[in-house]
N, C-alpha and C positions, 0 to 999 in steps of 0.2 A: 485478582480479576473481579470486575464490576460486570454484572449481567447486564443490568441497567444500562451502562454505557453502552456498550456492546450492542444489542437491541436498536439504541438509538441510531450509534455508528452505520448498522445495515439498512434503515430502515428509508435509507436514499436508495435509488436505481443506480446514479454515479459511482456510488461509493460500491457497492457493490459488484458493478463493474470493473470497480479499479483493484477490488481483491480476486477477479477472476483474472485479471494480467497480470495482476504481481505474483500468480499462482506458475503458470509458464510465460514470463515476460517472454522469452523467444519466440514466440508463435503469435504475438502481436507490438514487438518492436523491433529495429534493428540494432542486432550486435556490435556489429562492423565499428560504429563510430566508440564503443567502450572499449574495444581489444585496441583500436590504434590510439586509444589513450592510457594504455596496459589498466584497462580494468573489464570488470566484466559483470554478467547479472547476481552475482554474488551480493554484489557491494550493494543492489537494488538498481532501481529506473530512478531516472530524474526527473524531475517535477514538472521542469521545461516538458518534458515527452510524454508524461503525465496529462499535461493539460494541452499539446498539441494535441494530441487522441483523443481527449474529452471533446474539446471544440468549444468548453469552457475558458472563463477569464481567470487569469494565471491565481487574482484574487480569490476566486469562488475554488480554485482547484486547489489550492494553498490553507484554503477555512476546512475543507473536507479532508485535507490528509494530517489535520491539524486536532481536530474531532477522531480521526482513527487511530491515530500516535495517542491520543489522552487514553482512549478505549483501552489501547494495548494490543489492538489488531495488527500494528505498524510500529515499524523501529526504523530507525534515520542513520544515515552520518554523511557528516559534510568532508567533501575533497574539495579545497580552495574554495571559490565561493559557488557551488554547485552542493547541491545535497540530494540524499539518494534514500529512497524507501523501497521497503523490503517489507513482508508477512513478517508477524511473529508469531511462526508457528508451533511454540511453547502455549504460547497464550489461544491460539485455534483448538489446540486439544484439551485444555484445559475446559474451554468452553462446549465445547462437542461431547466432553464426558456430563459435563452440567446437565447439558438439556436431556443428557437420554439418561442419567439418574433421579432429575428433577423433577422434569415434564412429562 
């Protein structure tokens, strides 16, 4: 875990937005379309959905989840050509212990 990164990672409004949906994707995406594809918010949100909500360009939403995967905030995996992000909340408590031993 790099503090440094991490820091930088939140240090967007989006980006930080996009760790408070990926915290309960269900309460601001719909499920419906991962279940009739036999998946679900397990696997993570899609980027497509990701940046439809943002209201950003697929580019600028793609550089930020890109900056949070290096962090360690986020962990990916691709189903066909679709990819999916998810918290990595290994890496949130690691850093949550930091700041309140740290700081």
């Amino acid at each position: 875990m790099e503090p440094s990164l991490i820091y930088k990672a939140l240090s967007n409004e989006t980006r930080r937005l996009i760790m408070q949906w990926l915290k309960k994707p269900e309460d601001y995406f719909d499920e419906q379309a991962y279940l009739k594809q036999g998946l679900n918010f397990q696997i993570g949100v899609c980027v497509g959905d990701i940046q439809a909500k943002s209201g950003l360009a697929q580019s600028v939403i793609s550089s930020y989840l890109l900056t949070m995967q290096k962090s360690g905030l986020l962990e990916s995996e691709r189903v066909g050509k679709w990819t999916y992000y998810r918290r990595n909340e290994k890496t949130l408590q690691e850093f949550a212990e930091y700041i309140q031993k740290e700081l």
